[in-house]
LUMDOKOL-266891 format. One line per 5 residues: their letters; for each residue x, y, z of C-alpha. Coordinates in steps of 0.1 Angstrom, whole numbers, plus 5000, padded with zeros to 4 digits. Example, Ala and Ser with C-alpha at 12.3 -4.5 7.8 and 13.67 -1.06 7.14 Angstrom:
<atoms>
AS = 5123:4955:5078 | 5137:4989:5071
</atoms>
This chain:
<atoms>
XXXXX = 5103:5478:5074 | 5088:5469:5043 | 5116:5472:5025 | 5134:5448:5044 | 5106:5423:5030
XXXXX = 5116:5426:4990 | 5133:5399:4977 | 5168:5406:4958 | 5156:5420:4926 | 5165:5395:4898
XXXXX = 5173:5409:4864 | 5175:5378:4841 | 5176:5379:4799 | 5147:5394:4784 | 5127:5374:4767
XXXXX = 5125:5374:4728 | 5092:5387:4716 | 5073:5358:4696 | 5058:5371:4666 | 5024:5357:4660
XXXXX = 5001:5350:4629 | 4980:5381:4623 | 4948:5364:4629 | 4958:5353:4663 | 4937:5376:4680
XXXXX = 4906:5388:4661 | 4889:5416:4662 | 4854:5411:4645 | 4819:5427:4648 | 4792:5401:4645
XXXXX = 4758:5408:4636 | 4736:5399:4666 | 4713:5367:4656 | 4688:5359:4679 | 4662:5328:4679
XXXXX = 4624:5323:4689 | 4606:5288:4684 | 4580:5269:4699 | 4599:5273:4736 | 4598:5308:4734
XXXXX = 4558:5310:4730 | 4560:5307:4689 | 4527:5288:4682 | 4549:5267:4654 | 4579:5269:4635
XXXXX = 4570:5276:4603 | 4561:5317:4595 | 4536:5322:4569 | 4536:5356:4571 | 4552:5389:4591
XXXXX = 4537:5424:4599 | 4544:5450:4617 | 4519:5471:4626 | 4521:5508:4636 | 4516:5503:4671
XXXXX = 4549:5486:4675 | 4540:5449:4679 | 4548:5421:4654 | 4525:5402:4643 | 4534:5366:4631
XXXXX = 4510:5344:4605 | 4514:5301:4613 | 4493:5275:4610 | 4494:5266:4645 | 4475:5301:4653
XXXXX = 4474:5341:4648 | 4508:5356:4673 | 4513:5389:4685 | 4550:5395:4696 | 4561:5428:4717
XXXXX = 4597:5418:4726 | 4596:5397:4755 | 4563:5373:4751 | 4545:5359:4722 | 4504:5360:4728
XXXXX = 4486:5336:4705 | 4451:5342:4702 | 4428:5317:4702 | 4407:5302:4673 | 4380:5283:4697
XXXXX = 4345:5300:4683 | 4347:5324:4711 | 4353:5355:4692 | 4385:5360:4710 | 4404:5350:4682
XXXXX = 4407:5343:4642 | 4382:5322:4627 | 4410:5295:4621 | 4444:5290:4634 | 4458:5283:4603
XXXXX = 4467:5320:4591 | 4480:5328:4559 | 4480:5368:4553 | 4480:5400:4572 | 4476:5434:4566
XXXXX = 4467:5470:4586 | 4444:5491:4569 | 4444:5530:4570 | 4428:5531:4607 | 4448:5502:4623
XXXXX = 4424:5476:4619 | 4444:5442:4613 | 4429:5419:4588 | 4438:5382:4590 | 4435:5358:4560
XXXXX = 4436:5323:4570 | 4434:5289:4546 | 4399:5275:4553 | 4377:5300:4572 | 4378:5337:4549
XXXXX = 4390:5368:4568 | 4390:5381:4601 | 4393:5416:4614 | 4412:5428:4651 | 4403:5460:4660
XXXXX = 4392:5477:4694 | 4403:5442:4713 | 4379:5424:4694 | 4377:5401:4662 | 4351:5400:4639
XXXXX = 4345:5373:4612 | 4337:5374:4573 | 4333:5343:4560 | 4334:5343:4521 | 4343:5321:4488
XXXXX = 4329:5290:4506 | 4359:5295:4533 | 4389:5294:4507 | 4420:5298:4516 | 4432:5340:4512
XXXXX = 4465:5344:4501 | 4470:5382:4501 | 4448:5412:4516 | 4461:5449:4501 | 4439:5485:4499
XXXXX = 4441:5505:4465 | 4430:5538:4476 | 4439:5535:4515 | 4398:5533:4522 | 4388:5497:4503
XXXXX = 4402:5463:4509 | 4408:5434:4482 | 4414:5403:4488 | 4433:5377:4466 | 4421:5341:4470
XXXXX = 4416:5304:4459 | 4388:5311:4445 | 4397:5349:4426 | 4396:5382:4434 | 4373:5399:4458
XXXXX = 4366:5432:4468 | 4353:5438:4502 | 4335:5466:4522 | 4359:5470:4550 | 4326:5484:4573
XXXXX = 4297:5458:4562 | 4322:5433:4560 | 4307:5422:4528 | 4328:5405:4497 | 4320:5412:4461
XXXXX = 4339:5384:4437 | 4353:5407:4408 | 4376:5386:4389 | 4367:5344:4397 | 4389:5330:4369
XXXXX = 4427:5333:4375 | 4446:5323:4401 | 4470:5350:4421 | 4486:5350:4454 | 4513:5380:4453
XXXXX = 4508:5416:4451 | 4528:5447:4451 | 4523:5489:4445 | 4539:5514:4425 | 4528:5547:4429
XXXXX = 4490:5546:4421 | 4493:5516:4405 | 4489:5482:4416 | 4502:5447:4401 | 4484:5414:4408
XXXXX = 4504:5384:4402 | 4504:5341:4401 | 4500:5313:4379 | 4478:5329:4360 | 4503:5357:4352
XXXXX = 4500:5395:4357 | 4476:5420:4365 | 4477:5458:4362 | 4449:5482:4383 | 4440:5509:4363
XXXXX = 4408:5530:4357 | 4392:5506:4379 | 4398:5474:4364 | 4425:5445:4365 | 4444:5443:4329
XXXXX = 4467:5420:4317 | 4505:5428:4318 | 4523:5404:4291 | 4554:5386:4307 | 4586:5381:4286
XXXXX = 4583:5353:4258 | 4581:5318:4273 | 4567:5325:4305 | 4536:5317:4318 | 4533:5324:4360
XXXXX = 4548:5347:4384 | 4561:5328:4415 | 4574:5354:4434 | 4571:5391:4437 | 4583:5422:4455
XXXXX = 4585:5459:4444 | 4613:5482:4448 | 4609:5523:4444 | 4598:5520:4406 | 4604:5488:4399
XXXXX = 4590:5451:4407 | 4619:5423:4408 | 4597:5389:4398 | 4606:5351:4395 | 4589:5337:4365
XXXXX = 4582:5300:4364 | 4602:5294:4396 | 4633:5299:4378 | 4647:5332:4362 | 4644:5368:4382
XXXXX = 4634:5396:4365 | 4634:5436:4371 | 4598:5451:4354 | 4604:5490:4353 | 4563:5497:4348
XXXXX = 4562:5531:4335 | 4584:5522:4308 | 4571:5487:4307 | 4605:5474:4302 | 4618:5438:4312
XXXXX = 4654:5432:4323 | 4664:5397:4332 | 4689:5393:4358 | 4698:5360:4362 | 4688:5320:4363
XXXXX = 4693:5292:4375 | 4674:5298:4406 | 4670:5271:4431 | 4640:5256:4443 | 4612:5278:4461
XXXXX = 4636:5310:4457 | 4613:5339:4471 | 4622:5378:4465 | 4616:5399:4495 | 4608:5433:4508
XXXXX = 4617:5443:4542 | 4594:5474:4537 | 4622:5496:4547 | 4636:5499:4514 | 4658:5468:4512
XXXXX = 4653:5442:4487 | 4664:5403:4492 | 4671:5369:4473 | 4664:5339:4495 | 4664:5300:4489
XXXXX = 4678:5271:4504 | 4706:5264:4499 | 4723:5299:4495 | 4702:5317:4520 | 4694:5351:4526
XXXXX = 4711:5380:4497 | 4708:5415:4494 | 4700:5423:4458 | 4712:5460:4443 | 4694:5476:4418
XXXXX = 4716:5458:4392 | 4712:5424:4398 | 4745:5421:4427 | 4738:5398:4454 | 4753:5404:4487
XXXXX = 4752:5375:4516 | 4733:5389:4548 | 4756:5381:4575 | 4743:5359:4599 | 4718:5347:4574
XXXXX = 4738:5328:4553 | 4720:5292:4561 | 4682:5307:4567 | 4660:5303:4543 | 4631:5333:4549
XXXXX = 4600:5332:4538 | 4592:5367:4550 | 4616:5398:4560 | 4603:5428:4581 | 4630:5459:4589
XXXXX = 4632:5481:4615 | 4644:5517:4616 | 4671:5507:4639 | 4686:5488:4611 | 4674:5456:4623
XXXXX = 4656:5426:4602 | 4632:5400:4614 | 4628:5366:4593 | 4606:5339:4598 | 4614:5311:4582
XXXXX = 4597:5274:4573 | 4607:5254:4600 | 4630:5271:4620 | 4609:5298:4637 | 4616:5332:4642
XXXXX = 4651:5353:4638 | 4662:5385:4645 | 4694:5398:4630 | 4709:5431:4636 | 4744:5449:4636
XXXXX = 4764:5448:4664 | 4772:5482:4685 | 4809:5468:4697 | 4835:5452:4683 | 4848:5423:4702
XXXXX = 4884:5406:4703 | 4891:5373:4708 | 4916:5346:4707 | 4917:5324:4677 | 4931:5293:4701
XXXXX = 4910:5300:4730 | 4876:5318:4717 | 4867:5315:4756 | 4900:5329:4771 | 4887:5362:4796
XXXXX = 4904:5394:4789 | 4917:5405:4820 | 4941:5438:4817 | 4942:5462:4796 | 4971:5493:4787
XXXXX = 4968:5521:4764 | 5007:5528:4746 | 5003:5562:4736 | 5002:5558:4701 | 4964:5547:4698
XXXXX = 4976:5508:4702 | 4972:5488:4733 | 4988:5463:4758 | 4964:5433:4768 | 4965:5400:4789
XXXXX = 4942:5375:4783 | 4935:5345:4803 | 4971:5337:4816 | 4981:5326:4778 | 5004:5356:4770
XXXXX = 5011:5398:4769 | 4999:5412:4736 | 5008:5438:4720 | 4981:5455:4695 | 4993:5487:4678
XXXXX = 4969:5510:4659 | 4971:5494:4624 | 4961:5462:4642 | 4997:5442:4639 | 5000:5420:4670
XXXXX = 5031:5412:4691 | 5034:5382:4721 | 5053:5379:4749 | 5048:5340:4769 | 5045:5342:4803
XXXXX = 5071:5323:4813 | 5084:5311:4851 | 5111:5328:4865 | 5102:5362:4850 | 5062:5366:4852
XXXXX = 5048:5344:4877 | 5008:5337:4876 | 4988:5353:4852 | 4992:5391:4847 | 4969:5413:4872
XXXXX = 4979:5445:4864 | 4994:5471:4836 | 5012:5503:4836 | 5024:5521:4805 | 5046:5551:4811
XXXXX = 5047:5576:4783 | 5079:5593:4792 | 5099:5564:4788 | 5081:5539:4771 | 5085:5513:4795
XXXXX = 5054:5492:4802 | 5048:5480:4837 | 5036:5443:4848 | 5018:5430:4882 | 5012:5397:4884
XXXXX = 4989:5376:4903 | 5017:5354:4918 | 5034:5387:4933 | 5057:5394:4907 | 5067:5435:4895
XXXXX = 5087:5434:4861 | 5088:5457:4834 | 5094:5457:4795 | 5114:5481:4781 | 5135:5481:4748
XXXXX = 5122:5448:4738 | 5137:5437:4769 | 5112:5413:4794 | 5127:5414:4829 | 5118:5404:4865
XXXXX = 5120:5432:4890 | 5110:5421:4925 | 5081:5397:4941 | 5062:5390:4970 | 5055:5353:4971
XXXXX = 5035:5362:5005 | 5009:5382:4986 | 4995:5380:4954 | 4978:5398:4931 | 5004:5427:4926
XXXXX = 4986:5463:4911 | 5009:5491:4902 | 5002:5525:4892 | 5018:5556:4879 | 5010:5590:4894
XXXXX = 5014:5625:4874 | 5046:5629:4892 | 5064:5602:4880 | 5062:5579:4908 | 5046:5544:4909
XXXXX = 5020:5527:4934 | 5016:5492:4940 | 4993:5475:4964 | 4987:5439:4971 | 4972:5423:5004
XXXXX = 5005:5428:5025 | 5011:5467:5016 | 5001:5498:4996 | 5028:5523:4991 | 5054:5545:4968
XXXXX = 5079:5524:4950 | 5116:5541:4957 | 5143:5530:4930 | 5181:5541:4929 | 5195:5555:4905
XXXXX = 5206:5525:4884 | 5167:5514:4882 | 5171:5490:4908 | 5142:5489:4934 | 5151:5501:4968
XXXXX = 5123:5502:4991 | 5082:5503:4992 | 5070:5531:5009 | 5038:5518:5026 | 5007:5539:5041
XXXXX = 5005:5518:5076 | 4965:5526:5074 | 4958:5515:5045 | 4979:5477:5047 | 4960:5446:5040
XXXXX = 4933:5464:5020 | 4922:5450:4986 | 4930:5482:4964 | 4913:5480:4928 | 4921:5518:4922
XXXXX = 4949:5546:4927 | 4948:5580:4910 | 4959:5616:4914 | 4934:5639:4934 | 4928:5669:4919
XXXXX = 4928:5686:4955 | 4969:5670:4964 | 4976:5633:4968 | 4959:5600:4952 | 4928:5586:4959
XXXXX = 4932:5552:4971 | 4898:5528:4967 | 4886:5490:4973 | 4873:5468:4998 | 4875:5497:5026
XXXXX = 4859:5522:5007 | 4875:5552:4993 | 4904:5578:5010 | 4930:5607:4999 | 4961:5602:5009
XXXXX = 4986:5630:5013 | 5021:5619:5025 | 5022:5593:5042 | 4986:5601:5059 | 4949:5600:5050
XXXXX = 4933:5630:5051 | 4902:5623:5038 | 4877:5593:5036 | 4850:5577:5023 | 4833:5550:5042
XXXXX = 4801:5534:5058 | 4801:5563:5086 | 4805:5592:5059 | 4775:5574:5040 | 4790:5552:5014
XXXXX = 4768:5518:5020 | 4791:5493:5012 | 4827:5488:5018 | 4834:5472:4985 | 4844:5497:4965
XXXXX = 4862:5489:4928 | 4860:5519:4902 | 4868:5558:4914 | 4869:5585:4889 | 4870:5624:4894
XXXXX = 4861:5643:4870 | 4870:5682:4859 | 4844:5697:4882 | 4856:5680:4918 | 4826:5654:4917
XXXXX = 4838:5624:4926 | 4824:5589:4917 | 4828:5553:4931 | 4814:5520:4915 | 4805:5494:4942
XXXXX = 4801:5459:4936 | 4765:5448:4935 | 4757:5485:4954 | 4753:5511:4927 | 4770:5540:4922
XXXXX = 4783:5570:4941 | 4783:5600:4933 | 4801:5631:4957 | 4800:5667:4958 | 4807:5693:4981
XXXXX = 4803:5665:5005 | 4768:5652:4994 | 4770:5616:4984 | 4740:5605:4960 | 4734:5568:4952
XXXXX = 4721:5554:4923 | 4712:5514:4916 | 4691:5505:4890 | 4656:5512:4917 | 4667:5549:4906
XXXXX = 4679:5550:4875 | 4714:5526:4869 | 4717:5499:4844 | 4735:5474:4869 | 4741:5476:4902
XXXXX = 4775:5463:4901 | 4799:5493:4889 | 4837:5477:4881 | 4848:5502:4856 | 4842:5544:4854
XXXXX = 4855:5555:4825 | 4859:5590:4808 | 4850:5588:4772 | 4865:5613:4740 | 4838:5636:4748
XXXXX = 4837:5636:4791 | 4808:5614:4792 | 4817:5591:4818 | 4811:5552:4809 | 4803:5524:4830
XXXXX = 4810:5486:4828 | 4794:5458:4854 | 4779:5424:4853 | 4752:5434:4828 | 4766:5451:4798
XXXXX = 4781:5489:4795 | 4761:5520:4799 | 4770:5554:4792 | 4758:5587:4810 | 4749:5613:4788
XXXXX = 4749:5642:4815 | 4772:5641:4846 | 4749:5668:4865 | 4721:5642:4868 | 4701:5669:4887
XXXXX = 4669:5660:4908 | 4660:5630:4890 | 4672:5599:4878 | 4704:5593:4856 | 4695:5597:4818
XXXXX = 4720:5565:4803 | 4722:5543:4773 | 4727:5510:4778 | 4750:5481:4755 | 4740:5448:4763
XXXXX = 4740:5410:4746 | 4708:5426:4724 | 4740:5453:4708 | 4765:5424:4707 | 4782:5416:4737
XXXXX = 4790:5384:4742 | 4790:5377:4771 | 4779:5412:4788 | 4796:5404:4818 | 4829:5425:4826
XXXXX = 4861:5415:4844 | 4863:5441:4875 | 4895:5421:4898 | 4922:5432:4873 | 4940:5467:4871
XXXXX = 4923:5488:4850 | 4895:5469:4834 | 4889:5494:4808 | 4912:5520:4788 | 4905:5550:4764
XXXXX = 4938:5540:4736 | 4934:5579:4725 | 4925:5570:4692 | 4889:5577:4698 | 4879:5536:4708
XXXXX = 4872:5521:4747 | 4881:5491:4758 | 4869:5466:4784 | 4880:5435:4799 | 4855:5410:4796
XXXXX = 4849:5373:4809 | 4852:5359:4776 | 4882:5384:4751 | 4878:5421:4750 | 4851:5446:4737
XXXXX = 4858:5478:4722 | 4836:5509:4720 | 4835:5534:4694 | 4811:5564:4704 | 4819:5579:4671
XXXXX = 4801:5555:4657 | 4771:5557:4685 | 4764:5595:4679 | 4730:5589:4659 | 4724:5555:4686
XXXXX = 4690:5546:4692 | 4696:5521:4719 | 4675:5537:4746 | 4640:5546:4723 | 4610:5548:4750
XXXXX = 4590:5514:4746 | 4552:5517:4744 | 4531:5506:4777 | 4503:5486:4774 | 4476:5468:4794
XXXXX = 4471:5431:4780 | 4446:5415:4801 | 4428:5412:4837 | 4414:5382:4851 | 4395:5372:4880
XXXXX = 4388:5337:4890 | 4370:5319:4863 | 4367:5351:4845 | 4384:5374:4818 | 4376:5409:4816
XXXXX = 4374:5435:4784 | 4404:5460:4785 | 4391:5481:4756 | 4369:5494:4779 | 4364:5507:4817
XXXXX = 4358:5475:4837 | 4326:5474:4858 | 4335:5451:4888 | 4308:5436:4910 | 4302:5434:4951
XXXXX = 4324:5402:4955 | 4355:5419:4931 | 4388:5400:4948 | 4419:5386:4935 | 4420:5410:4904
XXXXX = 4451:5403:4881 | 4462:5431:4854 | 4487:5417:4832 | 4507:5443:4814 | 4534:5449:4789
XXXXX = 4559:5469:4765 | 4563:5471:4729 | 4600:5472:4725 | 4612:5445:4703 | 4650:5449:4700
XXXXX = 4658:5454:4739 | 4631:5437:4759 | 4659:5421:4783 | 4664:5461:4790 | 4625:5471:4801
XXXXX = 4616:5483:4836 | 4582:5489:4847 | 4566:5511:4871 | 4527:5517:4884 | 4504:5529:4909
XXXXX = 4469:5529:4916 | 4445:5556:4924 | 4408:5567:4928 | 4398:5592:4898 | 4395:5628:4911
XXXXX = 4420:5619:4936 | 4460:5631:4940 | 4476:5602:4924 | 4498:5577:4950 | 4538:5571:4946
XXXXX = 4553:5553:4921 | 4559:5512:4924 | 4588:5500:4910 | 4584:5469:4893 | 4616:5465:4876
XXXXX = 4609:5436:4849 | 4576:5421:4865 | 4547:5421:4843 | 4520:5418:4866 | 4498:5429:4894
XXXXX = 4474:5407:4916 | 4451:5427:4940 | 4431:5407:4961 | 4409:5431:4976 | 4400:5458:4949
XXXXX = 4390:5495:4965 | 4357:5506:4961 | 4349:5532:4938 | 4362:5546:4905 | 4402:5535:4900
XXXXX = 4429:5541:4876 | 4456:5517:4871 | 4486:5534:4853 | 4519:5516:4843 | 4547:5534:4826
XXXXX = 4582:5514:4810 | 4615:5525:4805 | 4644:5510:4788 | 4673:5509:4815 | 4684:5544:4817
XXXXX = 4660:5558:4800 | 4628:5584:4797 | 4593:5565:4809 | 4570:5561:4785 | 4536:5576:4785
XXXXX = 4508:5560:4806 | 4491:5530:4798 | 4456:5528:4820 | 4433:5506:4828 | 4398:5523:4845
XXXXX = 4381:5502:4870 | 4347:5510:4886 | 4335:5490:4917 | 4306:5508:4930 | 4300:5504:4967
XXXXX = 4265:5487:4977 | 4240:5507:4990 | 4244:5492:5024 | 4277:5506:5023 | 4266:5539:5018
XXXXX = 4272:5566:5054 | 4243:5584:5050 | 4221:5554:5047 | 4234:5538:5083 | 4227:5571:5095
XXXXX = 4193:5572:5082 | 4188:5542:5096 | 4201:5549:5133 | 4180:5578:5130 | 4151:5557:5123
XXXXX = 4159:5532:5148 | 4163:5562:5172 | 4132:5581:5161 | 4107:5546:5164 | 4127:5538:5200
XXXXX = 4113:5569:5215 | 4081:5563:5201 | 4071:5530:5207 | 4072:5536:5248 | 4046:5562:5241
XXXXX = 4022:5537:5219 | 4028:5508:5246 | 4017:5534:5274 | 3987:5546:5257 | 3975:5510:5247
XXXXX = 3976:5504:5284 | 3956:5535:5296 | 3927:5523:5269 | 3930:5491:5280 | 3924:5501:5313
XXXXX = 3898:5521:5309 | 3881:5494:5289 | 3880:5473:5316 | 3864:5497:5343 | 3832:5504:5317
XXXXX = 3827:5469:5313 | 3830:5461:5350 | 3801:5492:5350 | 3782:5480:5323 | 3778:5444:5344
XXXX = 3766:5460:5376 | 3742:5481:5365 | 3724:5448:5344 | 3726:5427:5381
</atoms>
């Protein structure tokens, strides 16, 4: 029997509780910061200028060339005389006019303009540098430059000089009115003209200027910041004693921001107060750009590209051992938690966030801890152990229960009825205790001995599920009667999440084979070919609201409708682009994740613990459809215009279509999909090209095609069709009706020529009888 196995149980002293320094464990929500230089595809390090135009993509200004960013690769175009690119690759100014044509200014060859695929060139002021490019009325362009002020036909392409003696280089709109500002001070646009704007006493240049809603924040003579309310053409300073090169910027969202450096990047408020930007304390921006997502983008001088945005999770570490993986996790009933992490210690956290440790110490808790079990009823919190060990705290009290040296990694589990589970590799079974507490006997479920259990629950139909490395069964009694393996078409064995939910439908996470999903006998499988996030499924979780959550090797993903229909499962996503760190979960320990009832998840992770809060997700935008497009096709020694339907020739072959998606906070999360079809025809099935952003064909079909790719963020709606037209007309030698033309030729002149030949021999013939005539009669 297995009972005769169990050691003598050993009560010893319970262990004092060691009360720790608050900030022992941590819980903190980082901002995500994320880096892009030269390595990642940035032509240089140093940003002269940000856009971001309404197509989606960001567009960066260097002197090392003109960069297009959509998320996941930088394209630099180039400035070789081929009309492919700028006019120069030293770019100083950007700017999108009213129909989404994107003017460049660069330092030593005018302005170029990107529209339709294609750049065109206006070279002007003797090629002077052009610091700014704005529109007044939304239809004319201006142009702020080395050499003055020009105003340019945005269709001729043809500059008109209107102001060639000052010097400015910033400009900014308030309402209808526009101010023009540098070292030769400030400029008002009204009734058609530039006037002067007097600056306070004493100052003599603008070096810096943004505008606000109704105001313009400026930096006069490099060294005092000022707010200049136009309408009532009032000047408030706000402070001094500005260090070197400080720059005011807009993120064009409505934010408004101080940067030097030496103090970095600061929100400023209306009144002057300066807030640090977390995560930008040391970056010194020479240009901010926002998102709606609440993200900002900085490029710097010198140290490339950043993006910072808030993080979606909190995360929990340990103050001695930042790198220490959570492992276990406990809810106590009162919105607080139990947690192990890393062997170092049991930790209490209650809801206010005061922490209590227990040591792990020999003789009571061998190994690290495996497994946790809080019991409501009687507040006593249960403890597995990797080393085989049961014990239980209760009362303050830390004390040793039973072990099985033979077999480690001991999971227990409480059941609605009161009883508990355990399962290690020797046994899985009911634990039977007298009446004193003392264990008496484990009552084991012969089939199921030697499997590696990761999950035990109630079933709602009588009994527990049981679920791991054999796949999944209900077990009523001592008996399973009812199972869930290979031969009832579950397709792997290793099994390590199993959740039920309130209608019957019963899921299972595999490791590295999707999820499972079971009703009314009718198992659906989902990886992420069809729909899942990650293929590896260690944690289901039921969140506040039903919605069941899911945790894996690549981050945690939510599903927002349990039904999932016909189609594919419709999920957000939380990866290392929301703020995990790492995004890899712990799936070995018992549970891996908890709800704590006071409306946050948590998850075991290989690095400290995450916590969710969907409160604070309701309005998330985590899973906005990216926007296809088509980039570029090639053919040997050849590039081909994408603006346009492609004419290929005869001798079309090896055909590469490069293709993309404008998603710039979750590229790591884009999946694509295409196919390829003749127009007028039923279009073909679907490819899935999960994060492949190409397509060669060596042998293109003849005939008018369509190539269509669609992207998706990972659980998400595809986007609309990007498509490429191709036409390679087939050779008139490859025409039908022209080989049967010819066969009928061929045929017709076959029975023809017989009848010529025999003719031509009767003439001939007779010929020869006159003549032989003709000769007798003269002898």
């Amino acid at each position: 029997m297995l009972a005769a196995l169990l050691l003598a149980v050993l009560c010893v002293p319970a262990a004092a509780a060691e009360r720790v320094p608050g900030d022992a464990l941590v819980l903190r929500s980082p901002p995500v910061l994320r880096h892009y230089d030269t390595a990642d595809g940035l032509p240089q390090s140093s940003t002269n200028a940000l856009l971001r135009t309404r197509d989606g993509f960001l567009w960066i200004a260097t002197f090392g060339g003109l960069a297009r960013f959509d998320g996941h690769e930088f394209r630099t175009f180039p400035s070789n005389g081929s009309g492919a690119g700028p006019a120069s690759r030293r770019v100083v100014s950007l700017f999108e006019d009213a129909s989404r044509r994107l003017w460049i200014g660069t330092e030593d060859a005018g302005i170029s303009v990107y529209a339709g695929g294609r750049f065109r060139q206006l070279p002007m002021c003797g090629n002077c540098q052009v610091h700014r490019l704005f529109s007044v009325d939304g239809r004319d362009l201006w142009a702020l430059t080395a050499k003055g002020i020009f105003r340019i036909d945005p269709e001729r392409l043809r500059a008109t000089r209107v102001d060639a003696d000052g010097r400015y280089h910033l400009e900014g709109r308030i309402g209808a009115q526009v101010l023009v500002g540098g070292v030769s001070g400030l400029l008002r646009y009204s009734g058609g003209r530039f006037q002067p704007v007097s600056l306070p006493a004493g100052y003599r240049q603008v070096s810096s200027m943004e505008v606000a809603g109704d105001a313009a924040w400026l930096i006069l003579d490099g060294r005092d910041l000022y707010r200049f309310e136009v309408a009532a053409n009032r000047w408030t300073r706000i402070r001094g004693d500005l260090k070197w090169e400080a720059r005011v910027l807009s993120d064009g969202v409505g934010g408004l921001y101080l940067s030097d450096d030496v103090h970095g990047v600061r929100r400023l408020a209306r009144d002057g107060g300066e807030t640090p930007l977390a995560g930008a304390e040391r970056l010194y921006a020479a240009g901010i750009v926002g998102d709606a997502d609440g993200a900002l983008w900085l490029g710097t001088p010198g140290k490339g590209l950043w993006l910072l945005r808030r993080s979606r999770v909190d995360l929990l570490r340990s103050t001695a051992v930042p790198d220490a993986p959570g492992r276990v996790l406990a809810a106590d009933g009162a919105g607080g938690v139990w947690l192990a992490m890393s062997c170092l210690a049991l930790w209490h956290r209650d809801a206010a966030g005061r922490q209590t440790a227990w040591p792990i110490t020999p003789g009571v808790l061998e190994g690290c801890i495996h497994s946790l079990e809080h019991d409501a009823d009687t507040g006593t919190l249960w403890i597995g152990t990797s080393g085989g060990t049961l014990a239980r705290l209760a009362g303050g009290r830390l004390e040793r229960v039973a072990g099985w040296p033979q077999a480690s990694q001991l999971a227990v589990w409480r059941m609605r009825d009161g009883r508990l589970w355990v399962a290690n590799l020797g046994f899985v079974g009911r634990l039977r205790f007298a009446g004193d507490g003392a264990l008496e006997a484990v009552e084991g479920i012969p089939e199921l001995a030697g499997m590696d259990v990761k999950r035990i629950l109630d079933a709602r139909a009588g009994g527990v599920w049981v679920v791991g490395d054999r796949g999944a069964f209900r077990v009523v009694g001592n008996a399973v009667v009812e199972r869930w393996t290979t031969a009832q078409g579950i397709d792997t064995r290793f099994l390590r999440a199993l959740h039920e939910d309130a209608d019957g439908v019963l899921w299972l996470g595999g490791y590295g084979n999707g999820l499972f999903r079971i009703e009314r006998g009718r198992v659906r499988r989902f990886t992420e070919a069809n729909g899942l996030f990650d293929d590896t499924v260690s944690c289901i979780l039921p969140g506040p609201d039903g919605r069941l959550w899911l945790a894996g090797n690549r981050g945690i993903g939510v599903l927002l409708d349990r039904r999932i229909g016909a189609g594919m499962p419709a999920m957000r996503t939380l990866t290392v682009d929301d703020g995990l760190a790492p995004s890899e979960f712990n799936g070995s320990t018992v549970p891996p994740c908890i709800d704590d009832g006071a409306g946050h998840l948590w998850f075991a992770m290989m690095a400290g613990f995450a916590r969710v809060t969907p409160a604070r997700l309701r309005d998330w935008a985590g899973t906005a459809v990216p926007r296809a497009y088509i980039d570029r096709a090639t053919m040997p020694q050849a590039s081909l215009d994408v603006a346009k339907p492609i004419r290929l020739g005869v001798n079309a072959a090896n055909l590469e279509i490069r293709y993309g998606a404008i998603d710039l906070l979750n590229p790591d999360k884009v999946r694509f999909r295409y196919r390829v079809a003749g127009l007028g025809k039923e279009a073909g099935a679907w490819v899935d090209a999960g994060d492949n952003r190409s397509l060669l064909l060596p042998a293109v079909p003849w005939g008018r095609l369509a190539f269509e790719v669609q992207a998706r963020e990972l659980g998400g709606a595809w986007s609309r069709s990007a498509i490429l037209r191709l036409n390679r007309p087939l050779p008139w030698y490859r025409y039908q009706w022209i080989w049967m033309a010819v066969s009928l030729a061929s045929l017709l002149a076959l029975l023809w020529l017989p009848r010529k030949w025999e003719g031509a021999d009767v003439d001939d013939a007779t010929l020869t009888r006159l003549r032989q005539r003709g000769g007798e009669r003269r002898q």
